[in-house]
Steps between C-alpha positions, in 0.01 A plus 500: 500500500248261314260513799541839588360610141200190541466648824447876366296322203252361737458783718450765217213257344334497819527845499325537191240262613451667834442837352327370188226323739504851667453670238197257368360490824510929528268463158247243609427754831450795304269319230341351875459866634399632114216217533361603807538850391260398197274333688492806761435713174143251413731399200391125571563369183876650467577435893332145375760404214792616687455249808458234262804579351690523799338158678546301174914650469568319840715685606310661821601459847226381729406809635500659147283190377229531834439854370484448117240241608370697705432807221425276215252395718328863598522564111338194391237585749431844403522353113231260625681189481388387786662133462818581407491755756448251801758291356744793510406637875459097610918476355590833710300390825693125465842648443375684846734778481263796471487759792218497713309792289603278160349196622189651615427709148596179353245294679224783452536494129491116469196501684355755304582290191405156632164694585494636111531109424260363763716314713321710812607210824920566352434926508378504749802282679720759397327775651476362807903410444534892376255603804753319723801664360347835598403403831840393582659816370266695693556315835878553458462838445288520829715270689807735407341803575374334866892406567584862429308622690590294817874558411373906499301454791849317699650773424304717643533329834 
């Protein structure tokens, strides 16, 4: 009887946990998705304070924590703080889980601020990085449409 009640015990505490982590978890997205709302909005400063909030709490996953990077960084930008701004896009582009169209605004804007600051030979590394990116995309685009097309054209026969 004594370790059927511990048992219950245990299981309703991890309960709580599970749900309670949940339920934390639920708030850090939305503030996530308010912050990019902000910064969507030009409300730099505001989109600003909330992603340091939210990267300082800890409590991100790491996809949650490559995009809070990865807006703090935009913001600080447009604010013109163009240091902390490379730091912030350099910490998305390392945890490298950014889509394709992510990590390409990401390394546009940190050129664009390492240009601001002079460092022209690193800017122009990550447009060439960015450039690349594209150029990819756009070759498998055309290499999808080309297969379609032969699998239309077999078809046909």
């Amino acid at each position: 009887m004594l370790k059927r009640l511990t048992l219950i015990i245990c299981i309703s505490a991890a309960t709580l946990l599970i749900n309670s982590y949940n339920i934390n978890a639920n708030i850090y997205l939305d503030d996530l998705n308010k912050s990019i709302d902000l910064y969507e909005a030009n409300q730099f400063d505001a989109s600003t304070e909330l992603l340091n909030n939210l990267i300082k709490s800890g409590n991100l996953d790491e996809q949650s924590l490559t995009r809070a990077f990865l807006y703090r960084g935009l913001s600080n930008y447009e604010n013109n703080k163009f240091i902390a701004s490379i730091t912030d896009l350099t910490n998305s582009l390392w945890l490298d889980l950014l889509n394709d169209e992510e990590k390409r605004i990401a390394l546009e804007t940190r050129a664009n601020a390492r240009e601001k600051i002079g460092q022209v030979d690193l800017a122009n590394q990550d447009k060439d990085t960015a450039n690349k990116i594209f150029e990819n995309k756009t070759d498998r685009k055309s290499t999808r449409l080309n297969s379609s097309h032969r699998c239309i054209s077999y078809a046909v026969f």
